[in-house]
C-alpha positions, 0 to 999 in steps of 0.5 A: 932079678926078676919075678919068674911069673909076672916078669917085675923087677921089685927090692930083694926083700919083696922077693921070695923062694918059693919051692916048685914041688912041696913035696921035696921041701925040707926047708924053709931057705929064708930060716936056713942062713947062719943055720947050715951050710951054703952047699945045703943052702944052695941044693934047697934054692934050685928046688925054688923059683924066686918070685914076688911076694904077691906071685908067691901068695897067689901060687899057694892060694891056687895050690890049695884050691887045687888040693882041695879039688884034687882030694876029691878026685885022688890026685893031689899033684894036678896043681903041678901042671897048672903052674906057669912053665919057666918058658 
């Protein structure tokens, strides 16, 4: 499966769940396994995008950029529109 940002195709263990809206985090898929069951696995997933280890460390380095802009501002959700759509 490919990344849903920069389109490569990487080995499964480079790629990662990475959740649209932090706000409706729970968990951390990767810690779920063996853990619960797989409909609560599952409803967590579609909550994520899967993208590559890079996409997902440059996503959580604009979120936080944007936070920290946005505090200042009063809105911490502005980051959201910034994202690639899914398109």
């Amino acid at each position: 499966m490919p990344c849903v940002d920069c389109g490569r195709t990487f080995p499964y263990f480079v790629m990662q769940f990475d959740h649209r809206d932090p706000r409706e985090k729970k968990y951390l898929v990767s810690q779920m396994v063996g853990r619960t069951g797989t409909e609560t696995i599952l409803a967590e997933v579609r909550k994520c995008d899967i993208v590559c280890t890079n996409c997902h460390r440059e996503r959580t380095y604009q979120r936080r950029c944007a936070s920290r802009i946005d505090v200042n501002r009063g809105s911490s959700s502005a980051w959201l529109e910034r994202l690639p759509s899914k398109q």
